[in-house]
C-alpha positions as CSV (number, residue, x, y, z in Angstrom):
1,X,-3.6,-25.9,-3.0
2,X,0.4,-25.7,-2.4
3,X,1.7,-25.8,1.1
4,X,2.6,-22.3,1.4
5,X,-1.1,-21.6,0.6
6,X,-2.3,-24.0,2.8
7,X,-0.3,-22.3,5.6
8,X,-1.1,-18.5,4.7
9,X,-5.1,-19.9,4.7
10,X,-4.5,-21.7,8.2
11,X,-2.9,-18.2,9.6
12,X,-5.2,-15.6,7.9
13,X,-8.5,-17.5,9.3
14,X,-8.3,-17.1,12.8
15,X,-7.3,-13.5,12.4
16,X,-10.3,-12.9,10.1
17,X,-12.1,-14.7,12.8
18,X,-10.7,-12.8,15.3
19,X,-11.1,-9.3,13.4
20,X,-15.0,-9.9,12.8
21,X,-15.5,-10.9,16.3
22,X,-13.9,-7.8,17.5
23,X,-16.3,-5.7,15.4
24,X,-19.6,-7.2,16.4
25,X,-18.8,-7.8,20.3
26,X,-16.5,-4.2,21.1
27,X,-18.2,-1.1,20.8
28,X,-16.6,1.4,18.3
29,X,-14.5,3.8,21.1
30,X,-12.9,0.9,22.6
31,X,-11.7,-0.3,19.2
32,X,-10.7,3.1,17.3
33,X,-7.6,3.0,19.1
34,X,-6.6,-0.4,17.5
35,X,-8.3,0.3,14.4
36,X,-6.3,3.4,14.3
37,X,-2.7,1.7,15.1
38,X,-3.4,-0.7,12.5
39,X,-4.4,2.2,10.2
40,X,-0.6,3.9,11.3
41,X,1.4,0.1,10.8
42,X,-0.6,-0.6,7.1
43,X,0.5,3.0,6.0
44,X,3.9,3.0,7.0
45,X,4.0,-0.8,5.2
46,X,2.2,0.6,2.4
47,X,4.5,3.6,1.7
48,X,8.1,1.7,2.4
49,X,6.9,-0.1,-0.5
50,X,5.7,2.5,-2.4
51,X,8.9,4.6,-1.8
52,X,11.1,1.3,-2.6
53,X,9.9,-0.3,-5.5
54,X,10.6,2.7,-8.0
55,X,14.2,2.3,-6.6
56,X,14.4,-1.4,-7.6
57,X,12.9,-0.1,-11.1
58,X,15.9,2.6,-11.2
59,X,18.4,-0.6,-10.6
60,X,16.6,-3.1,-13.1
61,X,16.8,-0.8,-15.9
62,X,20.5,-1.0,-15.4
63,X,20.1,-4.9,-15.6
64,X,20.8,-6.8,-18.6
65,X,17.6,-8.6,-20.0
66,X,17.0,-11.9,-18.9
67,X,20.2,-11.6,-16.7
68,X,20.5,-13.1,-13.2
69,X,20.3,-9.7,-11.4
70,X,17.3,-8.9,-14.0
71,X,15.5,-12.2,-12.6
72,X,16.4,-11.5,-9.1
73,X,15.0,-8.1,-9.3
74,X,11.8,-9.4,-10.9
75,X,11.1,-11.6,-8.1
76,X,11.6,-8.9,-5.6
77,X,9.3,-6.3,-7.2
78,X,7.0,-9.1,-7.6
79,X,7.1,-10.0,-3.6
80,X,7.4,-6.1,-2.7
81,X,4.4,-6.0,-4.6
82,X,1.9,-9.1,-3.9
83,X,3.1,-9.3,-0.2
84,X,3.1,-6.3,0.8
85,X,2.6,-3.4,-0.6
86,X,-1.0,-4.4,-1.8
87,X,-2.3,-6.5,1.6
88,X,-1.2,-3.1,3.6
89,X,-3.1,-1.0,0.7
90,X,-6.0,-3.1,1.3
91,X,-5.8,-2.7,5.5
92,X,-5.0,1.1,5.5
93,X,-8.2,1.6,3.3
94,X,-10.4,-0.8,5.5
95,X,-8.8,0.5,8.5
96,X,-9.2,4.0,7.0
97,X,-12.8,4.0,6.0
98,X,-13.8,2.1,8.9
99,X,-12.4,5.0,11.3
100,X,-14.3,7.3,8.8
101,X,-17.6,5.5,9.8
102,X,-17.5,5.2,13.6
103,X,-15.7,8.3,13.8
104,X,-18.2,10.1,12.6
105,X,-16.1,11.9,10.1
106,X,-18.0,11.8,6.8
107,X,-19.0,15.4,6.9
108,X,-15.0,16.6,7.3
109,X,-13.4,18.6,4.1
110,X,-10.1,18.0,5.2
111,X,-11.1,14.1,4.8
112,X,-12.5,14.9,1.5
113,X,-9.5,16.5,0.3
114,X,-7.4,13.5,2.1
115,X,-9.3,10.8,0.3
116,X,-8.9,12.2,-3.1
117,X,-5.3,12.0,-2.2
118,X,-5.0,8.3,-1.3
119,X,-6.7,7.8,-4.5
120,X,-4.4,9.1,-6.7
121,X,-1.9,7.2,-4.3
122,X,-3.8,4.2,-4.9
123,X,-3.2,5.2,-8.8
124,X,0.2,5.2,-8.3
125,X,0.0,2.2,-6.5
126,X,-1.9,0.6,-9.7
127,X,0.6,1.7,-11.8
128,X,3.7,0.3,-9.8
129,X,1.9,-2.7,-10.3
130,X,1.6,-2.0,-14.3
131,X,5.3,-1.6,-14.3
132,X,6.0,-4.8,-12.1
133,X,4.2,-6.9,-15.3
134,X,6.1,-4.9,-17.9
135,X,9.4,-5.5,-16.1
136,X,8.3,-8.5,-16.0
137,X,7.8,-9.5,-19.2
138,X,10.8,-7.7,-20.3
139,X,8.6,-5.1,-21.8
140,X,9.7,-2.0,-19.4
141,X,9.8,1.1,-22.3
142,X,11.0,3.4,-19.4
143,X,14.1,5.0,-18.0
144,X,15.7,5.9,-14.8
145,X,15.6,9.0,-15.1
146,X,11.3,8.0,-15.4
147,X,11.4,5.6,-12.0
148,X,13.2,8.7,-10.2
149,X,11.0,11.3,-10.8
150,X,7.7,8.4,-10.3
151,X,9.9,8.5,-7.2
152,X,8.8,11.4,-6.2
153,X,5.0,11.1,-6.7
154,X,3.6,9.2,-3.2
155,X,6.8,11.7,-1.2
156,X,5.2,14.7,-2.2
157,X,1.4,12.5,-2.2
158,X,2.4,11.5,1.3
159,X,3.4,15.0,3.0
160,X,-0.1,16.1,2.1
161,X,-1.9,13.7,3.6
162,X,-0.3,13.8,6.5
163,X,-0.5,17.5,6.9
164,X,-4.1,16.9,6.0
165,X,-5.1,14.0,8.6
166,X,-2.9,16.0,11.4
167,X,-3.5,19.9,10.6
168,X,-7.3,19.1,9.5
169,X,-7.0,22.7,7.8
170,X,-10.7,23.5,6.4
Protein backbone atom coordinates (compact mmCIF):
# COMPACT_ATOMS: atom_id res chain seq x y z
CA UNK A 1 0.00 0.00 0.00
CA UNK A 2 1.45 3.54 -1.12
CA UNK A 3 1.45 6.36 1.32
CA UNK A 4 -1.37 8.28 -0.14
CA UNK A 5 -3.40 5.08 0.38
CA UNK A 6 -2.16 4.57 3.68
CA UNK A 7 -3.33 8.12 4.58
CA UNK A 8 -6.89 8.08 2.74
CA UNK A 9 -7.28 4.41 4.86
CA UNK A 10 -6.15 6.20 8.25
CA UNK A 11 -8.85 9.24 7.50
CA UNK A 12 -11.79 7.18 6.05
CA UNK A 13 -11.73 4.71 9.25
CA UNK A 14 -12.69 6.82 11.93
CA UNK A 15 -15.34 8.38 9.87
CA UNK A 16 -16.72 4.98 9.00
CA UNK A 17 -16.45 4.41 12.59
CA UNK A 18 -17.96 7.42 13.41
CA UNK A 19 -20.86 7.04 10.74
CA UNK A 20 -21.88 3.38 12.08
CA UNK A 21 -21.85 4.50 15.51
CA UNK A 22 -24.14 7.31 14.74
CA UNK A 23 -26.65 4.90 13.20
CA UNK A 24 -26.92 2.36 15.92
CA UNK A 25 -26.77 4.84 19.09
CA UNK A 26 -29.05 8.10 17.49
CA UNK A 27 -32.50 7.41 16.86
CA UNK A 28 -33.57 8.14 13.15
CA UNK A 29 -35.34 11.94 13.76
CA UNK A 30 -32.31 13.19 15.42
CA UNK A 31 -30.15 12.08 12.52
CA UNK A 32 -32.38 12.84 9.31
CA UNK A 33 -31.31 16.33 9.61
CA UNK A 34 -27.55 15.36 9.08
CA UNK A 35 -28.38 12.55 6.92
CA UNK A 36 -30.29 14.99 4.84
CA UNK A 37 -27.39 17.83 4.69
CA UNK A 38 -25.05 15.26 3.74
CA UNK A 39 -27.64 14.08 1.11
CA UNK A 40 -27.78 18.13 -0.16
CA UNK A 41 -23.40 18.48 0.07
CA UNK A 42 -23.00 14.76 -2.03
CA UNK A 43 -25.46 16.10 -4.69
CA UNK A 44 -24.23 19.38 -5.27
CA UNK A 45 -20.44 17.42 -5.43
CA UNK A 46 -22.04 14.89 -7.56
CA UNK A 47 -23.61 17.29 -10.11
CA UNK A 48 -20.49 19.99 -10.29
CA UNK A 49 -18.85 17.09 -11.58
CA UNK A 50 -21.33 15.83 -13.69
CA UNK A 51 -21.95 19.29 -15.16
CA UNK A 52 -17.90 19.74 -15.60
CA UNK A 53 -16.55 16.81 -16.94
CA UNK A 54 -18.43 16.94 -20.37
CA UNK A 55 -16.79 20.49 -20.57
CA UNK A 56 -13.25 19.02 -20.10
CA UNK A 57 -14.41 16.43 -22.91
CA UNK A 58 -15.47 19.55 -25.24
CA UNK A 59 -11.64 20.96 -24.58
CA UNK A 60 -9.76 17.55 -24.97
CA UNK A 61 -11.25 16.88 -28.21
CA UNK A 62 -9.58 20.12 -29.28
CA UNK A 63 -6.24 18.58 -27.80
CA UNK A 64 -3.72 17.00 -29.97
CA UNK A 65 -3.25 13.24 -29.17
CA UNK A 66 -0.73 12.37 -26.75
CA UNK A 67 -0.03 16.20 -26.37
CA UNK A 68 0.71 17.79 -23.00
CA UNK A 69 -2.65 19.57 -22.64
CA UNK A 70 -4.16 15.98 -23.91
CA UNK A 71 -2.29 14.35 -20.85
CA UNK A 72 -3.20 17.05 -18.48
CA UNK A 73 -6.67 16.81 -19.32
CA UNK A 74 -6.63 13.02 -18.93
CA UNK A 75 -5.50 13.30 -15.45
CA UNK A 76 -8.12 15.73 -14.50
CA UNK A 77 -11.15 13.73 -15.93
CA UNK A 78 -9.57 10.89 -14.24
CA UNK A 79 -9.42 12.75 -10.65
CA UNK A 80 -12.93 14.67 -11.44
CA UNK A 81 -13.95 11.20 -11.88
CA UNK A 82 -12.39 8.70 -9.13
CA UNK A 83 -12.38 11.57 -6.43
CA UNK A 84 -15.22 12.94 -6.71
CA UNK A 85 -17.75 12.60 -8.78
CA UNK A 86 -18.17 8.74 -7.90
CA UNK A 87 -17.48 8.91 -3.76
CA UNK A 88 -20.38 11.77 -3.74
CA UNK A 89 -22.54 9.31 -6.19
CA UNK A 90 -22.03 6.62 -3.77
CA UNK A 91 -22.97 9.11 -0.50
CA UNK A 92 -26.00 10.86 -2.18
CA UNK A 93 -27.47 7.26 -2.94
CA UNK A 94 -26.66 5.88 0.71
CA UNK A 95 -27.70 9.18 2.11
CA UNK A 96 -30.69 9.03 -0.25
CA UNK A 97 -32.04 5.55 0.36
CA UNK A 98 -31.28 5.76 3.92
CA UNK A 99 -33.70 8.94 4.28
CA UNK A 100 -36.11 6.82 2.12
CA UNK A 101 -36.17 4.11 4.97
CA UNK A 102 -36.49 6.07 8.17
CA UNK A 103 -38.50 8.46 6.48
CA UNK A 104 -40.94 6.32 5.86
CA UNK A 105 -41.23 7.28 2.24
CA UNK A 106 -41.29 3.99 0.25
CA UNK A 107 -44.94 4.27 -0.54
CA UNK A 108 -44.35 8.01 -2.28
CA UNK A 109 -44.91 8.24 -6.28
CA UNK A 110 -43.18 11.27 -6.57
CA UNK A 111 -40.06 9.22 -5.08
CA UNK A 112 -40.79 6.56 -7.53
CA UNK A 113 -40.70 8.87 -10.41
CA UNK A 114 -37.47 10.63 -8.57
CA UNK A 115 -35.59 7.40 -8.33
CA UNK A 116 -36.02 6.40 -11.92
CA UNK A 117 -34.45 9.64 -12.49
CA UNK A 118 -31.23 9.32 -10.49
CA UNK A 119 -30.96 6.16 -12.32
CA UNK A 120 -30.70 7.28 -15.58
CA UNK A 121 -28.35 9.98 -13.83
CA UNK A 122 -26.39 7.27 -12.50
CA UNK A 123 -26.38 6.05 -16.35
CA UNK A 124 -25.02 9.11 -17.33
CA UNK A 125 -22.79 9.00 -14.62
CA UNK A 126 -21.56 5.37 -15.97
CA UNK A 127 -21.06 6.60 -19.18
CA UNK A 128 -18.85 9.69 -18.23
CA UNK A 129 -16.93 7.27 -16.82
CA UNK A 130 -16.93 5.09 -20.30
CA UNK A 131 -15.75 8.19 -21.94
CA UNK A 132 -12.97 8.95 -19.23
CA UNK A 133 -11.27 5.27 -20.42
CA UNK A 134 -11.82 6.01 -24.09
CA UNK A 135 -10.17 9.46 -23.73
CA UNK A 136 -7.96 7.80 -22.02
CA UNK A 137 -6.71 5.42 -24.15
CA UNK A 138 -6.88 7.80 -26.99
CA UNK A 139 -9.83 5.98 -28.26
CA UNK A 140 -12.53 9.04 -27.86
CA UNK A 141 -14.69 8.49 -31.47
CA UNK A 142 -16.80 11.58 -30.39
CA UNK A 143 -17.11 15.24 -31.04
CA UNK A 144 -17.84 18.41 -29.32
CA UNK A 145 -20.60 19.12 -30.69
CA UNK A 146 -21.47 15.21 -28.83
CA UNK A 147 -19.94 16.36 -25.15
CA UNK A 148 -22.21 19.55 -25.50
CA UNK A 149 -25.36 18.20 -26.03
CA UNK A 150 -24.30 15.00 -23.28
CA UNK A 151 -24.04 18.39 -21.58
CA UNK A 152 -27.18 18.87 -21.35
CA UNK A 153 -28.47 15.49 -20.12
CA UNK A 154 -28.00 15.63 -15.92
CA UNK A 155 -29.23 19.93 -16.46
CA UNK A 156 -32.41 18.89 -17.76
CA UNK A 157 -32.04 15.29 -15.39
CA UNK A 158 -31.42 17.61 -12.49
CA UNK A 159 -34.39 20.29 -12.79
CA UNK A 160 -36.64 17.23 -12.51
CA UNK A 161 -35.59 15.87 -9.65
CA UNK A 162 -35.54 18.74 -7.92
CA UNK A 163 -38.94 19.82 -8.79
CA UNK A 164 -39.74 16.32 -7.87
CA UNK A 165 -38.17 16.00 -4.22
CA UNK A 166 -39.48 19.81 -3.55
CA UNK A 167 -42.99 19.95 -5.39
CA UNK A 168 -43.71 16.14 -4.44
CA UNK A 169 -46.45 16.52 -7.32
CA UNK A 170 -48.52 12.96 -7.30
Amino acid sequence: MNGGRAIQLALAAPLLAAIVAAFIFVSPARLYPWILSLHIVAVISWMAGLLYLPRLFVYHCDAETGSRQSETFKLMERRLLRQIMTPAMIVAWAAGLWMIWAGGLLQAHWLHAKLVLVLLLSGVHGMSARYVRDFAADRNRRSPVFYRAFNEVPTLLMVVIVILAVVKPF
